[in-house]
BALUMKE-735601 format. One record per residue: residue number from 1; x, y, z of N, C-alpha, C in turn. Coordinates in steps of 0.2 Angstrom, whole numbers, plus 5000, padded with zeros to 4 digits. Example, Ala and Ser with C-alpha at 12.3 -4.5 7.8 and 13.67 -1.06 7.14 Angstrom:
2
(1,(5066,4972,5039),(5062,4978,5039),(5066,4984,5039)) (2,(5064,4989,5035),(5068,4995,5036),(5064,5000,5039)) 
END
This chain:
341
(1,(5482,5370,5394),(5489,5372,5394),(5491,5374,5401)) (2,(5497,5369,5403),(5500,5373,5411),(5502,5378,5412)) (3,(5501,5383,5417),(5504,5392,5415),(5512,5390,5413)) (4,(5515,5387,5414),(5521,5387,5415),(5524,5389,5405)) (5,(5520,5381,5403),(5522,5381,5395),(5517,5389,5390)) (6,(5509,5390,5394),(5509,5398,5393),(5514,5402,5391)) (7,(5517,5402,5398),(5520,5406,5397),(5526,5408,5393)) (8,(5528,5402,5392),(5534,5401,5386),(5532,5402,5379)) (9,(5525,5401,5379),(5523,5401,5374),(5521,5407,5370)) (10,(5520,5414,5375),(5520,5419,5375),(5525,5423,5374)) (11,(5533,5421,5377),(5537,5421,5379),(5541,5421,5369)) (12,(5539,5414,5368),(5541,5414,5361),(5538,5416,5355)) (13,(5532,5419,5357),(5528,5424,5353),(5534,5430,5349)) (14,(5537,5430,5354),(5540,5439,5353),(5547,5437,5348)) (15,(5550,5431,5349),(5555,5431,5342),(5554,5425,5339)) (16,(5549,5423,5334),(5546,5419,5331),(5546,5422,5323)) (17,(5546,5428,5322),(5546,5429,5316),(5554,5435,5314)) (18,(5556,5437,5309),(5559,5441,5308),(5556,5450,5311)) (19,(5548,5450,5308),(5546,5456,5310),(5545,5459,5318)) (20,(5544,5453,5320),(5541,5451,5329),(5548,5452,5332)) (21,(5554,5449,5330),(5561,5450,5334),(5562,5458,5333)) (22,(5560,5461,5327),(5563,5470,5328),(5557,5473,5331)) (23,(5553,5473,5332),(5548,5476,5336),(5549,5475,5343)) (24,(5550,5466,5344),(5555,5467,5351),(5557,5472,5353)) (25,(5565,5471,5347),(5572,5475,5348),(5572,5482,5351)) (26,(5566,5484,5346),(5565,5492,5347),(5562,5494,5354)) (27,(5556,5489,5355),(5553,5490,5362),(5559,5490,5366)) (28,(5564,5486,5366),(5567,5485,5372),(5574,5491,5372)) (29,(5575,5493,5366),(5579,5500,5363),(5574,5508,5365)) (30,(5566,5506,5366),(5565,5511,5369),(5563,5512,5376)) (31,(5563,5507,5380),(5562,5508,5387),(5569,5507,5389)) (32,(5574,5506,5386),(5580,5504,5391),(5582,5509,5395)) (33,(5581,5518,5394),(5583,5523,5395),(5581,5523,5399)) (34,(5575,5523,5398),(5569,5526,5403),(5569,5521,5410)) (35,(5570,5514,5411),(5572,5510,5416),(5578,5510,5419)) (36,(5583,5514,5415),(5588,5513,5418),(5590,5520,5421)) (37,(5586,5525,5419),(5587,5530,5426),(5579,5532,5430)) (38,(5575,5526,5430),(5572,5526,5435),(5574,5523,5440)) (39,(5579,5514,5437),(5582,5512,5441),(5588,5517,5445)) (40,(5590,5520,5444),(5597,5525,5444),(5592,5529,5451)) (41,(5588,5533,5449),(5582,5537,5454),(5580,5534,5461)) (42,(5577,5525,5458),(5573,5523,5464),(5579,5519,5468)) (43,(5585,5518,5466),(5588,5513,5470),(5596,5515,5469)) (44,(5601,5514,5465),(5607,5517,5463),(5609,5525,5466)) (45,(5605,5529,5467),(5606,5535,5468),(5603,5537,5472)) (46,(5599,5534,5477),(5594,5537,5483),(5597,5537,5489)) (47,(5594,5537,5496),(5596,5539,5500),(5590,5533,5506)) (48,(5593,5529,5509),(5589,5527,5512),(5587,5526,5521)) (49,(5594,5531,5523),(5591,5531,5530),(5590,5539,5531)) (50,(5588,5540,5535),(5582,5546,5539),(5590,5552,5540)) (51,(5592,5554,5531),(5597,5557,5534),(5596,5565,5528)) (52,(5593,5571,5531),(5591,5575,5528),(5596,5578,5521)) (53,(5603,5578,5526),(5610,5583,5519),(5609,5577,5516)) (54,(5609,5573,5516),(5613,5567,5512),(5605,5566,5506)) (55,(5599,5568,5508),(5594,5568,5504),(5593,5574,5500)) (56,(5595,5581,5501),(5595,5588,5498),(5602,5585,5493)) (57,(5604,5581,5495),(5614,5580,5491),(5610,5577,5486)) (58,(5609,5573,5485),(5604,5570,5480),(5598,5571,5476)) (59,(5596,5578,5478),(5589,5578,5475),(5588,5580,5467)) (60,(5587,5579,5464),(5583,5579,5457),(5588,5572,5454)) (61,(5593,5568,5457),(5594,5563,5453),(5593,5556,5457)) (62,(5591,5558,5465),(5591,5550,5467),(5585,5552,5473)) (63,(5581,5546,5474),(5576,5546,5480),(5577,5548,5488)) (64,(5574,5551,5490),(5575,5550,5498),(5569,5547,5500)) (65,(5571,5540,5502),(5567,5536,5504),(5569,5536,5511)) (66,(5572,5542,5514),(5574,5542,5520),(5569,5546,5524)) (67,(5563,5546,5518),(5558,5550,5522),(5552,5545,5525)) (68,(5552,5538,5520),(5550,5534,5523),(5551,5531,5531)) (69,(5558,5531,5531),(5562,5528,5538),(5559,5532,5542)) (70,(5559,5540,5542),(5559,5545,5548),(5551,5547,5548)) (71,(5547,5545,5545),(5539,5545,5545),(5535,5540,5544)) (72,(5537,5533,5545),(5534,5527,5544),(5529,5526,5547)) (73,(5531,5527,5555),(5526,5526,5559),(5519,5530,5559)) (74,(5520,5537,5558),(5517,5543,5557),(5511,5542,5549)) (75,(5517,5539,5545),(5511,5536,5538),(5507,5530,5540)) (76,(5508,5525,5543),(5506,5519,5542),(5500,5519,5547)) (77,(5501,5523,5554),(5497,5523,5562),(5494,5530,5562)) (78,(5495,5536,5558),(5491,5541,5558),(5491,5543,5563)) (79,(5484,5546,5568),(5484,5552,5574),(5483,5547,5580)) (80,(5485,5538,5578),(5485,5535,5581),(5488,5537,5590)) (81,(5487,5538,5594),(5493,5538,5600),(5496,5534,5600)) (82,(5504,5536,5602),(5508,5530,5603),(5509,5525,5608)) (83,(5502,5527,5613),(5503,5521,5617),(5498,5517,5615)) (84,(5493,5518,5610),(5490,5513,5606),(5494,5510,5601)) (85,(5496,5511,5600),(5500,5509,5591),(5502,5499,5593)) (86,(5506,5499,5598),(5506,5491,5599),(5500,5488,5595)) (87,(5496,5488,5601),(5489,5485,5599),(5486,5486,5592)) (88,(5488,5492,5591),(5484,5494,5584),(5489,5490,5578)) (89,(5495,5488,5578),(5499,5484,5572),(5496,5477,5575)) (90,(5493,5475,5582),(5492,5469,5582),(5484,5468,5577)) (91,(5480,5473,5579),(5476,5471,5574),(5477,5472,5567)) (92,(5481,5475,5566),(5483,5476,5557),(5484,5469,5555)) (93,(5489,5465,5559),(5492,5456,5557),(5486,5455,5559)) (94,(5482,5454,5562),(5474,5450,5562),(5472,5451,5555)) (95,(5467,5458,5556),(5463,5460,5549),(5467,5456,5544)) (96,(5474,5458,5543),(5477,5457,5536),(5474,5447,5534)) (97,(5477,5442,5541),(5477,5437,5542),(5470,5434,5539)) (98,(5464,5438,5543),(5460,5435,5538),(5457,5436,5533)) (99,(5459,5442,5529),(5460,5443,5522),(5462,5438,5519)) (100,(5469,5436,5523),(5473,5431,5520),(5470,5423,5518)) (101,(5466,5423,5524),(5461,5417,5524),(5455,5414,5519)) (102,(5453,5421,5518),(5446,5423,5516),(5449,5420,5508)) (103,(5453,5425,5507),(5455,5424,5499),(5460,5421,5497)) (104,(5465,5418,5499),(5470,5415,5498),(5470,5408,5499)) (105,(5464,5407,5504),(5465,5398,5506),(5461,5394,5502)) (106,(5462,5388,5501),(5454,5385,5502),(5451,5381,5507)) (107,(5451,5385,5513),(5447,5381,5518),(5442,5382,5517)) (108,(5438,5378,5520),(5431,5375,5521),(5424,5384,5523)) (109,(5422,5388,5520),(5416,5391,5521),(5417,5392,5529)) (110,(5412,5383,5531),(5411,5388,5540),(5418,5389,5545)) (111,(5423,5383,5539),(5432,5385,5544),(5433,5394,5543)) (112,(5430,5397,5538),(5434,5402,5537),(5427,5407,5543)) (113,(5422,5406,5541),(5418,5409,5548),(5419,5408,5555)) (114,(5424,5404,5557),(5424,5401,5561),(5431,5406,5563)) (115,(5436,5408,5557),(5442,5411,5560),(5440,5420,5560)) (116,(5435,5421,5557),(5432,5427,5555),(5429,5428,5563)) (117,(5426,5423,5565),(5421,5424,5572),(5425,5427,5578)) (118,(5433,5421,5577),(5435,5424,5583),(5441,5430,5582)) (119,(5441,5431,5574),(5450,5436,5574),(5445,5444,5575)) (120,(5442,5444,5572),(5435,5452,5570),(5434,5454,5577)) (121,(5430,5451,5582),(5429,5453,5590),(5439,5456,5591)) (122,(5441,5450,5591),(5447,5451,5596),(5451,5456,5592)) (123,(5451,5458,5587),(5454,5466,5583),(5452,5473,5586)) (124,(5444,5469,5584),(5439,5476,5588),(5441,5478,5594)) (125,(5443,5472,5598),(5444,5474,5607),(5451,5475,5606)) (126,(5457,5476,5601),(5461,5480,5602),(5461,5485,5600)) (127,(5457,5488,5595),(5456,5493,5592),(5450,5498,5598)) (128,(5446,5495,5601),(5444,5500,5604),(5447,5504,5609)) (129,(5452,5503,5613),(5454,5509,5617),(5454,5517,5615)) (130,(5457,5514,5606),(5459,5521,5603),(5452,5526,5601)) (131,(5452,5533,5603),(5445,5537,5600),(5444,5537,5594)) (132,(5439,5534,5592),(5437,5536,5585),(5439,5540,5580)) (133,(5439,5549,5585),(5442,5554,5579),(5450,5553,5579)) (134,(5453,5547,5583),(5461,5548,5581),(5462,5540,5578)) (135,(5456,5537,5575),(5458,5530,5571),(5461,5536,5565)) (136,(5465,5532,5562),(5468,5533,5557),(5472,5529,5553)) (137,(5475,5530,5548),(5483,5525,5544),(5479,5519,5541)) (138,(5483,5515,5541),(5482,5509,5539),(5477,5504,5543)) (139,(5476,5506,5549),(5470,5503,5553),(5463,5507,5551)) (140,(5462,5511,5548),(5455,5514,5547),(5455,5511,5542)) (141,(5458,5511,5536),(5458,5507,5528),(5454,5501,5529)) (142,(5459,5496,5531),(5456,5491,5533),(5449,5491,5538)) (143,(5449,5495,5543),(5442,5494,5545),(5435,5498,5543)) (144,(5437,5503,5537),(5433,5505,5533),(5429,5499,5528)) (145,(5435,5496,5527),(5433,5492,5520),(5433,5484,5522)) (146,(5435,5484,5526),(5432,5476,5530),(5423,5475,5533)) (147,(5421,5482,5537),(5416,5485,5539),(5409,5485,5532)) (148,(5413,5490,5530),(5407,5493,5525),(5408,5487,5518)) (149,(5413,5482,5517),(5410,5480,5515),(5407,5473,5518)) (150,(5409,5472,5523),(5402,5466,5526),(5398,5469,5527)) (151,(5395,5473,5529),(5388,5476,5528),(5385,5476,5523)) (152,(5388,5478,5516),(5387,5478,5510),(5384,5473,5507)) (153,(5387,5466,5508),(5387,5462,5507),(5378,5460,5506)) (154,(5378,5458,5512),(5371,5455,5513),(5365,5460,5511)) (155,(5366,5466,5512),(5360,5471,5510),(5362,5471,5503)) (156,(5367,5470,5499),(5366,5468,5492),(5363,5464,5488)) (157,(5365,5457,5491),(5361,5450,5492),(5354,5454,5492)) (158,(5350,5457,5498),(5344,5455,5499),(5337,5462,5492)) (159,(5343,5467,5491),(5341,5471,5487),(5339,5467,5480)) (160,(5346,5464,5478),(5345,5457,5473),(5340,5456,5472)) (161,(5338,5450,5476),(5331,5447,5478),(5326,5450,5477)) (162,(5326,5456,5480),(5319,5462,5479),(5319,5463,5474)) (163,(5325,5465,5470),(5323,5466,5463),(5322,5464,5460)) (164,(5321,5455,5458),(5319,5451,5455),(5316,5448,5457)) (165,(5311,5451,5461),(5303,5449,5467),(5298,5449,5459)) (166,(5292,5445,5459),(5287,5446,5455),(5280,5452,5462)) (167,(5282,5453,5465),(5281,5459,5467),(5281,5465,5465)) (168,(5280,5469,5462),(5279,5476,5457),(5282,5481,5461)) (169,(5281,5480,5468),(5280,5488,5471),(5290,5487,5474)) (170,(5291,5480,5478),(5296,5480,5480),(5301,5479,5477)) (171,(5300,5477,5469),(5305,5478,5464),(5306,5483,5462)) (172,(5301,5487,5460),(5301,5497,5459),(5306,5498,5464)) (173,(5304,5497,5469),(5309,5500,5477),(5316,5499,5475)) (174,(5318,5492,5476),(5326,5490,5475),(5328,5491,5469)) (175,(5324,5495,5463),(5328,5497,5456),(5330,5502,5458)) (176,(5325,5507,5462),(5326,5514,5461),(5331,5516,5466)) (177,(5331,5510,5472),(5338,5513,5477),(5345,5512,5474)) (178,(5344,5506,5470),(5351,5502,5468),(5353,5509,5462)) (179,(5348,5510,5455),(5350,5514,5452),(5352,5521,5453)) (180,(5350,5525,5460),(5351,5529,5462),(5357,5529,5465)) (181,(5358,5526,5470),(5363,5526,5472),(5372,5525,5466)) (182,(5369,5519,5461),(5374,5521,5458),(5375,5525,5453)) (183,(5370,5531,5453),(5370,5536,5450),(5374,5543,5451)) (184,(5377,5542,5459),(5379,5548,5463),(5386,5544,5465)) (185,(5393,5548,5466),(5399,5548,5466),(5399,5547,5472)) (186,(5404,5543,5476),(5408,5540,5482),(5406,5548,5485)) (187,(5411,5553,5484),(5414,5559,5485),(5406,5563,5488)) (188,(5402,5563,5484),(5396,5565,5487),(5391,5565,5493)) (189,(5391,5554,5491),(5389,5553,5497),(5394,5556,5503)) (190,(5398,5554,5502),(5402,5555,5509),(5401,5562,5513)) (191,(5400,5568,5508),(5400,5575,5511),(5392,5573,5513)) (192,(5389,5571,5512),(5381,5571,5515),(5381,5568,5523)) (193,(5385,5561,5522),(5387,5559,5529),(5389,5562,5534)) (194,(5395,5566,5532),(5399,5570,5535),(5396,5577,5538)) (195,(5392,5583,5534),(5390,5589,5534),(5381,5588,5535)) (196,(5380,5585,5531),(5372,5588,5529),(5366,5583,5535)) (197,(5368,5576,5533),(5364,5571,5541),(5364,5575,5545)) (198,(5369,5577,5549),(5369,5579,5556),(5364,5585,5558)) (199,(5368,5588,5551),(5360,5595,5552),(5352,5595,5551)) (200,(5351,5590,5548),(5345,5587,5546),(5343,5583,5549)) (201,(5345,5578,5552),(5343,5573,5555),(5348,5571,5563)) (202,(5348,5580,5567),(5353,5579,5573),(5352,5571,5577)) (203,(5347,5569,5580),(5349,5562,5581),(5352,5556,5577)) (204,(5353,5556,5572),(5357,5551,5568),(5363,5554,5567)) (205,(5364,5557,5571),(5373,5560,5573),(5379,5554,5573)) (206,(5381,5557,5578),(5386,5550,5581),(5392,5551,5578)) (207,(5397,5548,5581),(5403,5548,5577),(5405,5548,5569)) (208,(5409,5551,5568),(5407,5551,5562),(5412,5548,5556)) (209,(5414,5543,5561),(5420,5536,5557),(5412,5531,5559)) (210,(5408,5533,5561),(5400,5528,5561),(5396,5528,5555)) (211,(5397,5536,5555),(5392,5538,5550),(5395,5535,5542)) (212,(5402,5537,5542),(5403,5534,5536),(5401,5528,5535)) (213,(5406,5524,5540),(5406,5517,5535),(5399,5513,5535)) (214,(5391,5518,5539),(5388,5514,5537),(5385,5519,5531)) (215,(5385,5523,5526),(5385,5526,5520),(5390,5522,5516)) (216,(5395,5521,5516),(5401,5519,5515),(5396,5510,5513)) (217,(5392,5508,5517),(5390,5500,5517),(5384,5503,5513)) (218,(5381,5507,5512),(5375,5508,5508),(5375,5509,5501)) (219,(5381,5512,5501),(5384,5514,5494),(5385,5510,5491)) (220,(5387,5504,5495),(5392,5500,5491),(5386,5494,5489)) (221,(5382,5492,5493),(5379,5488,5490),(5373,5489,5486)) (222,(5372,5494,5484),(5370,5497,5475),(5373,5491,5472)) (223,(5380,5492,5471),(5386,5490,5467),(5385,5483,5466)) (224,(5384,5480,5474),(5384,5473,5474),(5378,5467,5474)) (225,(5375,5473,5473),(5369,5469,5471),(5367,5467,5465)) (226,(5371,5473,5461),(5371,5469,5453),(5375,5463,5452)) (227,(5380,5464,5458),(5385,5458,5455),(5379,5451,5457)) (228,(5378,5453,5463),(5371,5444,5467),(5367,5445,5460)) (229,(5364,5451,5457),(5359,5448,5454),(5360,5446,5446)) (230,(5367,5447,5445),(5370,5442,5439),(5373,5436,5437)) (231,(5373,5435,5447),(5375,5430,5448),(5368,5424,5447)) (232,(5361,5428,5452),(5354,5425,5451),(5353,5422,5444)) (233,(5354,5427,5440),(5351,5427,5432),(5355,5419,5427)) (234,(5362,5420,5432),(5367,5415,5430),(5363,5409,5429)) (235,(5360,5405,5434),(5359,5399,5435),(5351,5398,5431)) (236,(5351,5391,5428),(5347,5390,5427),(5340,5388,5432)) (237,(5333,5389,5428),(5326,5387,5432),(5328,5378,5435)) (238,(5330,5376,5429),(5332,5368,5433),(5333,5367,5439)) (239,(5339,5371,5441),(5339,5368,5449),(5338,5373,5454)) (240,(5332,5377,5452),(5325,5377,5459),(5321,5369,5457)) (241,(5320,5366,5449),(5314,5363,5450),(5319,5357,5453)) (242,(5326,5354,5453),(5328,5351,5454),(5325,5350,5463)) (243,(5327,5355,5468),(5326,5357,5474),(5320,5356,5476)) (244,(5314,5358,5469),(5307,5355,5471),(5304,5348,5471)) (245,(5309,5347,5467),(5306,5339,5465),(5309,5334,5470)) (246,(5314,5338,5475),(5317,5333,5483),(5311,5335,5488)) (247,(5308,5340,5486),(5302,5341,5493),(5305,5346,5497)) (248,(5308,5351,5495),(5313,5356,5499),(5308,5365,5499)) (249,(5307,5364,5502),(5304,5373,5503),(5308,5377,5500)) (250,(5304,5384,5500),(5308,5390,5494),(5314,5390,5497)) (251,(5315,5390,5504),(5320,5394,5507),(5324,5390,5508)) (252,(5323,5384,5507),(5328,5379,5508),(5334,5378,5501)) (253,(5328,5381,5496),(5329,5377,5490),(5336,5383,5490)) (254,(5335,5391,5492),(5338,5398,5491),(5346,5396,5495)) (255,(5345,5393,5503),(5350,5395,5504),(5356,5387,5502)) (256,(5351,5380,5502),(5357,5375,5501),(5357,5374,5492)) (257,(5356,5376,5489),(5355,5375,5484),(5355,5382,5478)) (258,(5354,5389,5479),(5353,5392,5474),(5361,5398,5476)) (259,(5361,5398,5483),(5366,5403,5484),(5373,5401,5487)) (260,(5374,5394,5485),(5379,5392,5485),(5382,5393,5478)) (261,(5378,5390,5474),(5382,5392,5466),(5380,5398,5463)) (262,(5376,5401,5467),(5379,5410,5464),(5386,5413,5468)) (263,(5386,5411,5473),(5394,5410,5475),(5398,5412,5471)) (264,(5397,5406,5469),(5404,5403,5464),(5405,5406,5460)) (265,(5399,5406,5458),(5400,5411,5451),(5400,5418,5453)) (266,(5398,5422,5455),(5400,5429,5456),(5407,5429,5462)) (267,(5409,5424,5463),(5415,5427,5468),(5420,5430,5466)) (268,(5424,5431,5459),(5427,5434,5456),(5427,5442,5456)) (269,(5419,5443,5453),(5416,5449,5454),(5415,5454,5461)) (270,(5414,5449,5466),(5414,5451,5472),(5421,5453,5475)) (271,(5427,5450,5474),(5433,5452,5477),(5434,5456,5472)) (272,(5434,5457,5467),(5435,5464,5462),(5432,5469,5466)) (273,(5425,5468,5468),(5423,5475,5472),(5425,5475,5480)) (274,(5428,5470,5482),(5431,5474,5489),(5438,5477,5486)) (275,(5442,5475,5484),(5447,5478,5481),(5446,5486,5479)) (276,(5442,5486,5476),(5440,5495,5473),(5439,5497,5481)) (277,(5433,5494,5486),(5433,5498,5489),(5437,5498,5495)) (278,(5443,5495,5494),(5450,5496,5498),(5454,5502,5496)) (279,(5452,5502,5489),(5456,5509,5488),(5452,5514,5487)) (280,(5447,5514,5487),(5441,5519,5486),(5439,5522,5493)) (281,(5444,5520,5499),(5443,5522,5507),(5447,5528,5509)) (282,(5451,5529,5500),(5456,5537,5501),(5451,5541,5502)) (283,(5446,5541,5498),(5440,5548,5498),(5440,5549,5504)) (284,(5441,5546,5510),(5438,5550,5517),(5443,5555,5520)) (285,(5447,5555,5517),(5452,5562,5519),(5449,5567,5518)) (286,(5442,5568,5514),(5440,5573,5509),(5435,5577,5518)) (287,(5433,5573,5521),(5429,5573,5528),(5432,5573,5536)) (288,(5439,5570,5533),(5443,5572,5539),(5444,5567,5544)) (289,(5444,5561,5538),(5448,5553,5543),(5454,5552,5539)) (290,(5459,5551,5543),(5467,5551,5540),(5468,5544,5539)) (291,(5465,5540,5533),(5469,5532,5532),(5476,5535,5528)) (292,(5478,5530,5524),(5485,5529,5521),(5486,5536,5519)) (293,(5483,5539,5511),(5485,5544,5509),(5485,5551,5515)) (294,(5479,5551,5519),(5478,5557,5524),(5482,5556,5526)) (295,(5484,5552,5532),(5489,5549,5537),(5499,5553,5534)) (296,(5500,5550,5528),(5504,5556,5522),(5504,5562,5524)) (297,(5499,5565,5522),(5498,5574,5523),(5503,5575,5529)) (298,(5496,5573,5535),(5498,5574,5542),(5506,5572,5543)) (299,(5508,5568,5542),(5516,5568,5543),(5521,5571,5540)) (300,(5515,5575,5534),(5522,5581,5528),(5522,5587,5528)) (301,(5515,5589,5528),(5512,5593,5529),(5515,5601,5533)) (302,(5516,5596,5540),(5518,5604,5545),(5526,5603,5546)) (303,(5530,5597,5542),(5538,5596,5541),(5540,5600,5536)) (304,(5542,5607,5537),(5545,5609,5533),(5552,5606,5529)) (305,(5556,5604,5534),(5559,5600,5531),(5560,5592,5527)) (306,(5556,5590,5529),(5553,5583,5525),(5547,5584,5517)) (307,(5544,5592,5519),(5538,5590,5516),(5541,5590,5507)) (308,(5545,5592,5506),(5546,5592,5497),(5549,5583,5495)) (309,(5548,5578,5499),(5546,5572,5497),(5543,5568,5497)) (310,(5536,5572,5494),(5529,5570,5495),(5530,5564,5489)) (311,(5532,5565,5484),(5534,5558,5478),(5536,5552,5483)) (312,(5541,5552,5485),(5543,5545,5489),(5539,5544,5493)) (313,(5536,5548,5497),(5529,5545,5503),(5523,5543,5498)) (314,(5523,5545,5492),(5514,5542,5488),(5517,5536,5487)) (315,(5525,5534,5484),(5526,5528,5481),(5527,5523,5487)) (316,(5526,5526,5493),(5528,5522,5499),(5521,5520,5499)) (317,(5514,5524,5501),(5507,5521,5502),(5505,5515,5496)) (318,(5510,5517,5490),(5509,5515,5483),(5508,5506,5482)) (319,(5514,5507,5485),(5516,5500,5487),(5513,5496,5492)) (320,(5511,5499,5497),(5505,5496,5503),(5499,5494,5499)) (321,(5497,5498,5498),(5488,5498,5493),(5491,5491,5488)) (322,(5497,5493,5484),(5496,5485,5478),(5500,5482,5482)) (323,(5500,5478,5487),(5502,5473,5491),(5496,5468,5495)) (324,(5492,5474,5496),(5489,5470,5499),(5480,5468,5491)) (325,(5481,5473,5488),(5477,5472,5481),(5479,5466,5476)) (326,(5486,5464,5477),(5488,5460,5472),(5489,5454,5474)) (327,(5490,5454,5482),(5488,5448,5486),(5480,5446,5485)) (328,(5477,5451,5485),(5469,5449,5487),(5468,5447,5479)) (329,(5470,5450,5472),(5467,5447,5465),(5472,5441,5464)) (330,(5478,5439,5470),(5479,5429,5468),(5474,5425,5470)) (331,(5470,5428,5475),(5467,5424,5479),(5463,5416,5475)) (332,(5464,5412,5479),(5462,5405,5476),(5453,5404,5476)) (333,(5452,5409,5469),(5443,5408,5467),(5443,5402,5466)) (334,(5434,5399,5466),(5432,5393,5463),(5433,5394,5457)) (335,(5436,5389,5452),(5438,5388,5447),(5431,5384,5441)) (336,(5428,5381,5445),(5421,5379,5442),(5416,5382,5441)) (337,(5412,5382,5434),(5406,5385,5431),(5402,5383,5431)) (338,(5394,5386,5433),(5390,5380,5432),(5388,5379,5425)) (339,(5385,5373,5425),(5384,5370,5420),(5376,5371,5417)) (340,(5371,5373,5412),(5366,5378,5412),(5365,5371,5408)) (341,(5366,5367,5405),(5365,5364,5399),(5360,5359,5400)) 
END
């Protein structure tokens, strides 16, 4: 069925009977209130440019989104300088661009390596001028969760592998990190990163938007190695024998043949988990890196006068986090299954 007639079809579900038409009726008898003075709240009655009286003139029945206006840049670039910030929105349209790519297109695997190769360096080389402890806003989000999860990625993948080695010792190994690690909370790891490495182990210091995202890439491919190794179990023995019976070595058989269709089949799975950890990159305020939500604080925090519209600054980041979340869950997955039969 084409979504279109779906969705008519869903559409006509709701007044097909007598009992389904009042259930409607009521449903839409008991939200209308409650829509029509949030509407009245978020739009009819608010306040939209950077005008303090004219936001206190309104408070308890219309929005000052006028705190957005007068804090935008402050929310979105963090302790960014402002003679970086140019460069720093330029990389934002890149990262964002090959998000876009990545998930949104269907071009060609090594076309999308190919624009990965050269957008990723040339972000980096704008993003580097800025110091480390002043990344912030919307460029640390994204470079958290672009970073820690390519890292992730492959050290998922290869944990996978190990733990479904006929190998005893290196499968023990890969259960006990993968299970461990998903046994301890984002929030944990992160104070370990931040406080306890440095004291323990002072040369593994280093900056510590380092240290993160490579705990940040450790953690997360726990997570993702279940996803490879559900993806492994997915395919059937046929086509390694298929692969042996061309004359193809293990590894040939692994990368042209067995990990392209665990691809397919866990791709789904795999943008599920970059998305959680696009928004799971708020935790590092907790350590004292200002993405989206920290970047907020900082901007309201020491404004006496802005700070009691901390509500419209959340539904401002609100709106960033499912913009770029709801673009990345349309993305154009493979639509094909393998076939086991």
């Amino acid at each position: 069925m084409s979504p279109i007639l779906e969705k008519r079809s869903v559409l006509g579900g709701l007044w097909c009977s007598p009992s389904r038409i009042a259930v409607t009726a009521m449903t839409v008898l008991l939200l209308a209130k409650p829509l029509w003075l949030l509407l009245s709240w978020g739009l009819l009655n608010a306040v939209f440019h950077a005008d303090l009286q004219a936001c206190n003139a309104v408070a308890g029945h219309g929005a000052c989104w006028g705190v957005v206006t007068q804090k935008w840049s402050l929310i979105l670039m963090g302790r960014i300088p402002e003679v970086n910030q140019p460069a720093a929105w330029v990389a934002v349209g890149i990262l964002s661009a090959l998000l876009w790519v990545s998930f949104r297109t269907r071009w060609a695997i090594p076309t999308k390596a190919v624009a990965w190769a050269i957008g990723l360096p040339l972000a980096c080389a704008l993003l580097s001028p800025i110091p480390l402890d002043r990344m912030g806003g919307l460029p640390l989000t994204l470079f958290l969760a672009i970073f820690g999860y390519g890292f992730a990625l492959p050290l998922g993948l290869l944990l996978a592998v190990g733990r479904r080695s006929a190998n005893r010792i290196l499968s023990t190994l890969c259960a006990v990190y993968i299970e461990t690690c998903r046994a301890l909370p984002l929030l944990t790891v992160l104070f370990l990163a931040a406080f306890v490495v440095p004291l323990v182990v002072p040369d593994l210091g280093g900056p510590l938007l380092i240290r993160v995202v490579v705990i940040v890439a450790i953690f997360e491919a726990a997570y993702l190695a279940e996803v490879w190794r559900g993806g492994l179990q997915a395919l059937s023995q046929g086509q390694t024998d298929a692969g042996l019976a061309l004359g193809m070595k293990g590894q040939q058989i692994f990368v042209w043949v067995v990990l392209p269709q665990v691809f397919r089949v866990t791709a789904p799975a795999l943008l599920n988990s970059f998305v959680t950890l696009f928004k799971e990159s708020s935790l590092v305020t907790v350590v004292s890196l200002f993405e989206l939500s920290g970047s907020l604080g900082l901007a309201l925090s020491g404004d006496v006068q802005w700070r009691q519209y901390y509500l419209e600054g959340y539904l401002f980041i609100a709106l960033v986090y499912w913009l770029y979340c709801y673009g990345l869950a349309r993305g154009r997955l493979p639509e094909k299954t393998i076939d086991n039969q």
